[in-house]
C-alpha positions as CSV (number, residue, x, y, z in Angstrom):
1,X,80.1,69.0,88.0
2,X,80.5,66.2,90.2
3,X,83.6,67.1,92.8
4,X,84.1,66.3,96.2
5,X,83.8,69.7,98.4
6,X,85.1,69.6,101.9
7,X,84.6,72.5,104.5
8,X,86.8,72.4,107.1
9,X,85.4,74.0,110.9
10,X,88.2,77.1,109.8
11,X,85.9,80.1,109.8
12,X,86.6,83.4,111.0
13,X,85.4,87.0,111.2
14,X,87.1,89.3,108.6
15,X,87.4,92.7,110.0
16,X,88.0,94.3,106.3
17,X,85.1,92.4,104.4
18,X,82.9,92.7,107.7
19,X,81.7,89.0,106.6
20,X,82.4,85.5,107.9
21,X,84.8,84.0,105.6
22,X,85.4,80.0,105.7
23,X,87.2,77.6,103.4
24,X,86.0,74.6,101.1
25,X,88.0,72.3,99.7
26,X,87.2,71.5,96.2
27,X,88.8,68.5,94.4
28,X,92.0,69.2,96.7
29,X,92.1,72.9,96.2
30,X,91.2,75.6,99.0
31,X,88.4,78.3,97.7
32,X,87.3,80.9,100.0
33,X,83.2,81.1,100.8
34,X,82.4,83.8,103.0
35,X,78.3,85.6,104.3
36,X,78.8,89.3,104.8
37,X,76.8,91.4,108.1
38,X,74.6,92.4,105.7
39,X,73.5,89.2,105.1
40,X,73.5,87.7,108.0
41,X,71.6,90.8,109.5
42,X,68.7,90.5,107.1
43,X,68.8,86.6,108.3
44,X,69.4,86.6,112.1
45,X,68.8,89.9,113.3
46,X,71.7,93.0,114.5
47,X,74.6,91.2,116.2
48,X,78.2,92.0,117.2
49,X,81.0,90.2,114.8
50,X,81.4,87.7,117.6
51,X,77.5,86.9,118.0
52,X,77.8,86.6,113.7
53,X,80.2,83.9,113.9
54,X,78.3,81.8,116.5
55,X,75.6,82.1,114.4
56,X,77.2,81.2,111.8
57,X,78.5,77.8,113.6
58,X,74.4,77.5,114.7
59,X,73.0,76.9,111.3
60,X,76.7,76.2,109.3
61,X,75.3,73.0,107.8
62,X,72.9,74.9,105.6
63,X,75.1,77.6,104.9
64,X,77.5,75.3,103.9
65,X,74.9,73.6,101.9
66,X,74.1,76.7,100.1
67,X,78.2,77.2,99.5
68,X,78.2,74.2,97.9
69,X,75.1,75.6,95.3
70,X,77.3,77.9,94.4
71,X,80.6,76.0,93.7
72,X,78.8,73.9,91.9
73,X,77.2,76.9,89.3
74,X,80.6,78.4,89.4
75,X,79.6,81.2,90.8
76,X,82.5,82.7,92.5
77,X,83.7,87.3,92.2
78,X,86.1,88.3,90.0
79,X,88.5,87.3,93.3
80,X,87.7,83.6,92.7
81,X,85.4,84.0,96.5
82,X,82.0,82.3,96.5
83,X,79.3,84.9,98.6
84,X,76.0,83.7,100.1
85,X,73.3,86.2,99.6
């Protein structure tokens, strides 16, 4: 599949989904790509939600590297969201 995937710097803490949830822009349309705490426990250690999101902004280049994997295999939930695991 050869689209153009944009990720703006929009990414925020979701109380709800406990996950860091940012956007990508694919072919013009807005999906939703998010990393829950789980994930990013088992990556970078316990944190508070605010520590999560800097760490997210630390290494966001390959975690948006690994969003666009998953775009591109059409791997999104039943929601139409794209998860890193």
């Amino acid at each position: 599949m050869n689209q153009s995937i944009q990720f703006p710097d929009r990414e925020e803490w979701h109380i709800e989904y406990q996950a860091v949830v940012f956007p990508a822009l694919v072919g013009g349309m807005q999906v939703f790509c998010a990393i829950s705490k789980l994930v990013l426990a088992q990556r970078f250690g316990e944190h508070t939600a605010e520590e999560y999101l800097n760490l997210f902004r630390s290494h966001r280049w390959d975690l948006e590297e690994e969003a666009e994997v998953l775009i591109n295999a059409q791997q999104e939930d039943a929601q139409g969201w794209y998860w890193l695991s």
